[in-house]
C-alpha positions in Angstrom: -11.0 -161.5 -18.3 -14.4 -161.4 -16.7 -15.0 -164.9 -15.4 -17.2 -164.4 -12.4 -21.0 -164.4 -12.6 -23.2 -161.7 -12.4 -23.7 -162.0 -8.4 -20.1 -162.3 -7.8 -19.0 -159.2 -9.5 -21.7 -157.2 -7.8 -20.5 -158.7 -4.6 -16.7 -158.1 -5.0 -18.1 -154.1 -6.1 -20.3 -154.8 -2.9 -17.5 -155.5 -0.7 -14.8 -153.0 -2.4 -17.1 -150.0 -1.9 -18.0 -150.8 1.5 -14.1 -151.5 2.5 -13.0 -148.0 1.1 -15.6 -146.0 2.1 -17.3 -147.1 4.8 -16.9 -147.4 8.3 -16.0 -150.9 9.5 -19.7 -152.5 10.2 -21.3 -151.0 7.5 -22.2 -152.9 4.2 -24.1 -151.8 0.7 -26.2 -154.0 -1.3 -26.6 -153.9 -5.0 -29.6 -151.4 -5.0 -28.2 -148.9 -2.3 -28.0 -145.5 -3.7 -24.2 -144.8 -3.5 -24.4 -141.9 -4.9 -27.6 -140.4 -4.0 -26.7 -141.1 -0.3 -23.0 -139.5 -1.1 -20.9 -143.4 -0.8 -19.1 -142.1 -3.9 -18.2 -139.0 -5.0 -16.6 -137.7 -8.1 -12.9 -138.9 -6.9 -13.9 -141.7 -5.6 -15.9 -143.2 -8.6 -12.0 -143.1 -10.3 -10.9 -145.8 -7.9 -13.5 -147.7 -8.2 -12.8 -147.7 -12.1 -9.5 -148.5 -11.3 -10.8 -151.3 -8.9 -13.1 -152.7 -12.0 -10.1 -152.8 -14.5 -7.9 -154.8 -12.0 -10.3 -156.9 -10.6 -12.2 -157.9 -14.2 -9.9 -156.4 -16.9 -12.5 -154.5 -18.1 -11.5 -150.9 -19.3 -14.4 -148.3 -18.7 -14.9 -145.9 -21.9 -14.7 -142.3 -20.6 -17.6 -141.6 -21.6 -19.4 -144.3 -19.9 -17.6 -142.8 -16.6 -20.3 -140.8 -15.2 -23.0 -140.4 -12.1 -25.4 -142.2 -13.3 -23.9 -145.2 -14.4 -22.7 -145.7 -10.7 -26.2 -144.7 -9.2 -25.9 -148.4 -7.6 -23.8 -151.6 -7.4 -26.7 -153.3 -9.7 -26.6 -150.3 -12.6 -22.3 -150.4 -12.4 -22.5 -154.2 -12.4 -24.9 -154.2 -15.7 -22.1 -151.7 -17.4 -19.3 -153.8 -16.3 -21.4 -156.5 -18.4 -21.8 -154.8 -21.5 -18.4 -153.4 -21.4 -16.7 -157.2 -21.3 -19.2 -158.0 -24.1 -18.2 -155.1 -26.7 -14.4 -156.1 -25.7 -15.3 -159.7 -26.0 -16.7 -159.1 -29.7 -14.0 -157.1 -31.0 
C-alpha cells in the first residue's frame, strides 16, 4: 500500500535509480531526463517496475510500461499516483 507522500516516493525512485545505475557520486532529481540522457534503457525500466511494485505495491498496467511515462522521476512518480488511485477505487 502506497503510504508515502508524493516527495518521498520520488525520492526512494530518486535514490533507487541513481544506486543501480549510476556511478557512486552521482545523483538524479525528479526532472533529470533519464531517459533522454540514456539512465534507463528498455531493460532497465523492468527493474525499476519491479522496484515500484515492492517498494509501493503498486502493479504497473503493461500498457502504461513505456518510454514516456519514465521520461523523469516526476512523470513516473505522477503514474505511480494514479496507478495506487485506480487500485484504491476498485
Amino acid at each position: 500500500m502506497l503510504d508515502s507522500t508524493f516527495e518521498n516516493v520520488s525520492t526512494k525512485l530518486c535514490q533507487f535509480i541513481a544506486q543501480s545505475y549510476l556511478d557512486d557520486e552521482e545523483q538524479i532529481l525528479p526532472n533529470t531526463p533519464i531517459i533522454k540522457l540514456n539512465i534507463l534503457d528498455s531493460a532497465s525500466i523492468f527493474d525499476v517496475v519491479e522496484f515500484i511494485h515492492r517498494e509501493f505495491s503498486v502493479r504497473l498496467p503493461v500498457l502504461e510500461i513505456h518510454p514516456d511515462n519514465f521520461n523523469s522521476v516526476q512523470v513516473l512518480s505522477e503514474l505511480v499516483y494514479r496507478q495506487f488511485s485506480k487500485e484504491v477505487e476498485q
